[in-house]
C-alpha positions as MATLAB code, in Angstrom:
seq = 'XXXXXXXXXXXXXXXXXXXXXXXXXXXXXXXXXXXXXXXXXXXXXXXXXXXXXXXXXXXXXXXXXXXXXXXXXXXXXXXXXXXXXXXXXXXXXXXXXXXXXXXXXXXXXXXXXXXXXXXXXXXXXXXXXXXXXXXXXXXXXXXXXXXXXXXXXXXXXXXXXXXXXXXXXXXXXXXXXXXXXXXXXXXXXXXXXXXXXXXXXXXXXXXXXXXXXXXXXXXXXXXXXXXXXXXXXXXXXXXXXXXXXXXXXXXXXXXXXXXXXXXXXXXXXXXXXXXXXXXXXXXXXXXXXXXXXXXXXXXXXXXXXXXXXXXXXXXXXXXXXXXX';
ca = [
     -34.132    3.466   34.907;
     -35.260    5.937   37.750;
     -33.334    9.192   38.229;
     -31.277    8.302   41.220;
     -29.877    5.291   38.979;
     -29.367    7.850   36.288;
     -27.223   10.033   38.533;
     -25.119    6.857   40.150;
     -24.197    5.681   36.498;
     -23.275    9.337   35.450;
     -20.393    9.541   38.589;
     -19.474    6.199   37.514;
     -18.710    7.126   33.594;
     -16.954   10.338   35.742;
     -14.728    8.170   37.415;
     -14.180    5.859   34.071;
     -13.237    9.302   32.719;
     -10.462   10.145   35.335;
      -8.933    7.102   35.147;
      -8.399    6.958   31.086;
      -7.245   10.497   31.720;
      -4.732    9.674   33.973;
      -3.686    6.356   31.867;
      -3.542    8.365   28.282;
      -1.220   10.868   30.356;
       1.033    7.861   31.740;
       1.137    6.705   28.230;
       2.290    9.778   27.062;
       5.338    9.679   29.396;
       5.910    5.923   28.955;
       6.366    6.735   24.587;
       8.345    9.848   25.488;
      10.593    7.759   27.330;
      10.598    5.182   24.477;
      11.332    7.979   22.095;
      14.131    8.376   24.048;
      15.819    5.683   24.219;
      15.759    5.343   20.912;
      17.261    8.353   19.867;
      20.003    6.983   22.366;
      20.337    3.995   21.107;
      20.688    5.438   17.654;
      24.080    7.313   18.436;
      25.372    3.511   18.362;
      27.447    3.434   15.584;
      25.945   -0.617   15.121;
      22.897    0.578   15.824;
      20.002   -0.892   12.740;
      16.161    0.248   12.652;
      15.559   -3.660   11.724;
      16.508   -4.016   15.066;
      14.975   -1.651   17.021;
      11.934   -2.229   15.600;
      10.513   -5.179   17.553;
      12.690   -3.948   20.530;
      10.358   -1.427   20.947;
       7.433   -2.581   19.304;
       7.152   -0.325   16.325;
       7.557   -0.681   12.692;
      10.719    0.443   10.890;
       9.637    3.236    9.524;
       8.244    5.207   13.031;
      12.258    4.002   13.809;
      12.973    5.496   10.994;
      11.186    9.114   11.624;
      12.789    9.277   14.924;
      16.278    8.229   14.047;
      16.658    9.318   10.264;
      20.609    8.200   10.461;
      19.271    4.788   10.404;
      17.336    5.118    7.477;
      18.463    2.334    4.833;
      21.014    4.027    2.053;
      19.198    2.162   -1.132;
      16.283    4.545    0.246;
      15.014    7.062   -2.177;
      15.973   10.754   -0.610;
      13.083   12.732    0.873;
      11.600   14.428   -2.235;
      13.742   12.842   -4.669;
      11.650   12.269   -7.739;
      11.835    8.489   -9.952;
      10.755   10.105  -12.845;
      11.533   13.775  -15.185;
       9.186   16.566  -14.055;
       6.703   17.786  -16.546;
       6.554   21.408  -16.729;
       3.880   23.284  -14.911;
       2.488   24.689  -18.345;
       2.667   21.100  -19.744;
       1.094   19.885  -16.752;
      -1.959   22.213  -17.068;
      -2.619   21.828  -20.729;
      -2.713   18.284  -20.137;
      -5.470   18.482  -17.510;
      -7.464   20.623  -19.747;
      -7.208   18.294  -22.649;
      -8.550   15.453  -20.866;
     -11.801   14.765  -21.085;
     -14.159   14.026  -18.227;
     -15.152   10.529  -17.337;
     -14.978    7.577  -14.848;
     -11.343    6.783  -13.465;
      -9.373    4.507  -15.234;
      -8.921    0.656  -13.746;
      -5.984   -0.037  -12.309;
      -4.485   -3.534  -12.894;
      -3.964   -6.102  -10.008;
      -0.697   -5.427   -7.932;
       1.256   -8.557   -9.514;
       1.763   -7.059  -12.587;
       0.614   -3.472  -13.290;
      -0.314   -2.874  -16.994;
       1.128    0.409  -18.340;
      -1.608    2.768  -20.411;
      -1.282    5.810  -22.792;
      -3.171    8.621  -21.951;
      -6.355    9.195  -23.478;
      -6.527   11.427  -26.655;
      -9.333   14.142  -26.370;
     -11.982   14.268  -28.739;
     -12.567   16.735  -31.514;
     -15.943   18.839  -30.446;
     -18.851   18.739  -33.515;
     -19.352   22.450  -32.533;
     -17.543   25.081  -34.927;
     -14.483   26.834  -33.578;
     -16.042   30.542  -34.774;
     -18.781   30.306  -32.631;
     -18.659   33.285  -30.255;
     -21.290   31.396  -27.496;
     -19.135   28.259  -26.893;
     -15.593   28.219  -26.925;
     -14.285   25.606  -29.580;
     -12.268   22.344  -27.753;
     -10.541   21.092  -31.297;
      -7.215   22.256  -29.682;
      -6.214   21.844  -26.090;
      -5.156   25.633  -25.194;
      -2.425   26.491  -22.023;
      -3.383   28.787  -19.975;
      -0.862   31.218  -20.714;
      -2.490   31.864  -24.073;
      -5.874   33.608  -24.192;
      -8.559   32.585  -26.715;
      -9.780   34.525  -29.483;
     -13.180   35.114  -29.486;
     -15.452   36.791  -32.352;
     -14.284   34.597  -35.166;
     -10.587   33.851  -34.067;
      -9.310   30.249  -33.398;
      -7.064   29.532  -30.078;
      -3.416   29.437  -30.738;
      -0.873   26.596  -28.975;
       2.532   27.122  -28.709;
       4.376   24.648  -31.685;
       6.574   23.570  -28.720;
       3.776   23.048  -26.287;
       4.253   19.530  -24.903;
       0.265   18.299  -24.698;
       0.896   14.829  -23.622;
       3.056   13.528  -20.588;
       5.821   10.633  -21.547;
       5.265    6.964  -20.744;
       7.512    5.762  -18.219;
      10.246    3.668  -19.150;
       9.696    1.348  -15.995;
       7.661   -1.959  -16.134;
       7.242   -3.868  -13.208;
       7.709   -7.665  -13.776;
       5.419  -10.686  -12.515;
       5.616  -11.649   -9.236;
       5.197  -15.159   -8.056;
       1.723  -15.144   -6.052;
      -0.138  -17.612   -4.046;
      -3.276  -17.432   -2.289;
      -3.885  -18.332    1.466;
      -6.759  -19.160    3.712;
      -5.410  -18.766    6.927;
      -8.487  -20.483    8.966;
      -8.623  -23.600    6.978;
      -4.666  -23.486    6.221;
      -5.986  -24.023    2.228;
      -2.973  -22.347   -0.187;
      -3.884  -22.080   -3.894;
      -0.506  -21.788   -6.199;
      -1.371  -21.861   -9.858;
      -3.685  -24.818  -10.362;
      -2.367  -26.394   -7.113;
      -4.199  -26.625   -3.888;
      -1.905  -27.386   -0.829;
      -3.083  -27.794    2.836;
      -0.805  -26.122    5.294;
      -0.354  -26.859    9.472;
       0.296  -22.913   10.425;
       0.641  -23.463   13.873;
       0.210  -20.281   15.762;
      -0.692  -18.344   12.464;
       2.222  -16.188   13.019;
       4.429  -14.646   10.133;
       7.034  -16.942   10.974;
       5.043  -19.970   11.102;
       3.397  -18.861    7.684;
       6.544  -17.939    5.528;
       7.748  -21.578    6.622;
       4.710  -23.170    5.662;
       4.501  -21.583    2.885;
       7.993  -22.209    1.336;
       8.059  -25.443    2.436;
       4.784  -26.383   -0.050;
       6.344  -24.245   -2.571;
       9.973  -23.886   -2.627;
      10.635  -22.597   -6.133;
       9.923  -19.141   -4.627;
       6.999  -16.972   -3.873;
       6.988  -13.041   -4.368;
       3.612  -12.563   -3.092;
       0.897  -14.202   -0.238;
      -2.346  -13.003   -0.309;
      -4.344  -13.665    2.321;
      -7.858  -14.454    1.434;
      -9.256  -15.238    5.147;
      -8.482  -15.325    8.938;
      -7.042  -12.244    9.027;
      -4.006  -13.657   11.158;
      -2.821  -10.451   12.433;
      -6.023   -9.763   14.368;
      -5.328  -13.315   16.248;
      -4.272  -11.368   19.641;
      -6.490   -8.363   19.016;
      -8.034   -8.921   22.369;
      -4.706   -7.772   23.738;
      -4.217   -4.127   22.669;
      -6.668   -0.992   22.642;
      -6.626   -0.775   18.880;
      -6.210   -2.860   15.993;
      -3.563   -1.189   14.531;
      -0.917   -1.964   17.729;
      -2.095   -5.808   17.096;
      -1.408   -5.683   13.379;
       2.172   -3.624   14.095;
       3.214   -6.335   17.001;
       2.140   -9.237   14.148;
       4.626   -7.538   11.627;
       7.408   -6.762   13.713;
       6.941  -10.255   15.699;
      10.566  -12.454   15.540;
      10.710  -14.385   11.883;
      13.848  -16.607   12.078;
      15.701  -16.708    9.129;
      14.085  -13.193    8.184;
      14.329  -10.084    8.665;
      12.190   -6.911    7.122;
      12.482   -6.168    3.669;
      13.668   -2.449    3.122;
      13.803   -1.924   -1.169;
      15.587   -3.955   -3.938;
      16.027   -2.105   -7.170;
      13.318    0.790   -8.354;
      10.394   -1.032   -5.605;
      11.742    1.035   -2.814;
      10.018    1.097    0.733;
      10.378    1.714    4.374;
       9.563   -1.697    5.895;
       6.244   -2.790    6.765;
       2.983   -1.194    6.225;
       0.565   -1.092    8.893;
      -2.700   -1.038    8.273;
      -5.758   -1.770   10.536;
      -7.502   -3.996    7.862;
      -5.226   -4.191    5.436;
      -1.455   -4.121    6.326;
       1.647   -5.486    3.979;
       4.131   -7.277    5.700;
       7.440   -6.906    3.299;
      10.174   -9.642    4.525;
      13.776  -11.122    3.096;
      15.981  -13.752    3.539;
      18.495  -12.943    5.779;
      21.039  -13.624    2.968;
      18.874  -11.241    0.818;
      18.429  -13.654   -1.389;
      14.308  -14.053   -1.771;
      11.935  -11.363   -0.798;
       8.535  -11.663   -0.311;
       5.151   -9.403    0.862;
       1.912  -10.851    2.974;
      -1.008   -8.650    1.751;
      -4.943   -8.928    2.210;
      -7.058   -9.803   -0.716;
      -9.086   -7.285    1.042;
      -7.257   -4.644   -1.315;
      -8.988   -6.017   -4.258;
     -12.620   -7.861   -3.176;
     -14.841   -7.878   -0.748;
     -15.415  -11.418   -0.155;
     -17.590  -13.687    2.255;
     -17.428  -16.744    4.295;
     -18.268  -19.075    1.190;
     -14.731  -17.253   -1.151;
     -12.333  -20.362   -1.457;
      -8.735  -19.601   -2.511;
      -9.415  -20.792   -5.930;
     -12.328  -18.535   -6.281;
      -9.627  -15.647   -5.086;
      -7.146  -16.382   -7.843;
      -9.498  -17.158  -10.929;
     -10.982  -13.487  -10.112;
      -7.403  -12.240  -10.137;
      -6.579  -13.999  -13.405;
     -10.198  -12.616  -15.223;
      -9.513   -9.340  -13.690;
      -6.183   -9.537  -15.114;
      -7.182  -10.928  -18.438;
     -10.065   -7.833  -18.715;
      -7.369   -5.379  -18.012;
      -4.487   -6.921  -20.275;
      -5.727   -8.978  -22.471;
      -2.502   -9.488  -24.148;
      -0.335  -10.274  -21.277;
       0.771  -13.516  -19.929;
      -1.486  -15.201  -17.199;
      -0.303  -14.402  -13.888;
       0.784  -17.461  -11.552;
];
């Protein structure tokens, strides 16, 4: 490349500059305008964020943010805390008391496994020794040590250990999904499924079709279906939102049952949860990556997916049931 070549290409990138200028600045005024239509169309006393959400191309919760009247009212209140707040001394003295090391595993989605927190170890090192500060007793920071021969003191009503919650989630139904080969793994079951266009529709039909006793749960363990029109938008993340909030017959997006509260879909570029339920609200179910768990290759079969959930599962709870 000669100079004057040099200098052509730099007017051109220029002029590629201008025009994403002007297009980012049309954008702008083509979501403002969105934006407000929505807020119109809120003031509709009919008016539900489940629809508006493919309307306009957005999940429910953006509707959501700019409409708040629309929010769902088995929603948890802004703030609103599920379980009793530890107090801010109690909270401290259990940070000090617990001892450093790696962070704890956490056990698959389909059935968390509850832990107690760990107990700190007594320190070999004698409490009168005016160099080191003795760790035998976990000490709040309102109370000052003794040094010089003197041993901490801990309030008798000191609470040094935060409560176990009295929530457990329950199993959830799961299969396994290769969305390339069409390859669905339900316990020790292998079904081949015809998903069509690889939508969310076409999957939730296939699906329930090869397994109608109900699924809680699809993982998907290749194909990545909601990159299949990626081509189409700037970004990944647009795709994966106009995959979720694409038409599902007989479906509509899941917004909370019970304590598992949520705000619709979650859009992710990679990794995105698509939450649905029956329109009589009768089965809900969630399409999530395996990608939250492994990183797998080309040569990861379904069945390879879900005996690494149950060992994983098995290592973490070894007393537990076997997931499905």
């Amino acid at each position: 490349m000669d100079a004057q070549t040099y200098n052509a290409a730099l007017a051109e990138l220029r002029a590629v500059r201008d025009k994403i200028k002007k297009s980012r600045a049309e954008l702008a005024k083509l979501e403002t305008d969105r934006n407000q239509r929505i807020t119109r169309l809120a003031a509709y006393s009919k008016a539900k964020a489940e629809r508006l959400a493919p309307a306009a191309g957005m999940s429910v919760a953006d509707i959501v943010a700019l409409a708040p009247e629309l929010a769902p009212d088995d929603l948890a209140a802004p703030g609103q805390a599920s379980e009793p707040a530890t107090p801010p001394e109690a909270a401290a003295a259990v940070t000090d008391a617990r001892p450093a090391g790696p962070p704890q595993a956490t056990a698959p989605a389909i059935n968390e496994a509850q832990r107690t927190p760990p107990t700190p170890r007594p320190s070999a090192e004698p409490a009168d020794d005016p160099a080191k500060p003795p760790t035998d007793t976990p000490r709040s920071p309102a109370v000052p040590s003794r040094r010089g021969g003197g041993r901490r003191m801990v309030h008798p009503h000191l609470i040094l250990a935060s409560t176990r919650p009295n929530f457990t989630q329950q199993a959830r139904s799961t299969v396994f999904l290769d969305t390339t080969t069409g390859d669905l793994v339900h316990r020790q079951r292998t079904h081949h499924l015809d998903l069509a266009g690889r939508t969310a529709a076409d999957i939730l039909t296939a699906v329930f079709h090869a397994v109608p006793d109900g699924v809680e749960r699809i993982y998907i363990t290749a194909g990545d279906p909601w990159h299949r029109d990626a081509d189409r938008y700037p970004y990944l993340r647009d795709a994966v939102t106009a995959w979720l909030n694409a038409p599902t017959p007989g479906w509509r997006t899941d917004t909370g049952r019970g304590r598992d509260r949520m705000a619709g879909h979650f859009v992710h570029a990679r990794n995105p949860v698509g939450r649905y339920q029956r329109d009589d609200g009768k089965a809900h179910v969630e399409i999530r990556s395996v990608g939250e768990w492994f990183d797998l290759d080309d040569h990861d079969t379904p069945a390879t997916v879900r005996d690494a959930f149950v060992l994983l599962w098995q290592a973490l709870r070894p007393t537990g049931a076997t997931p499905s």
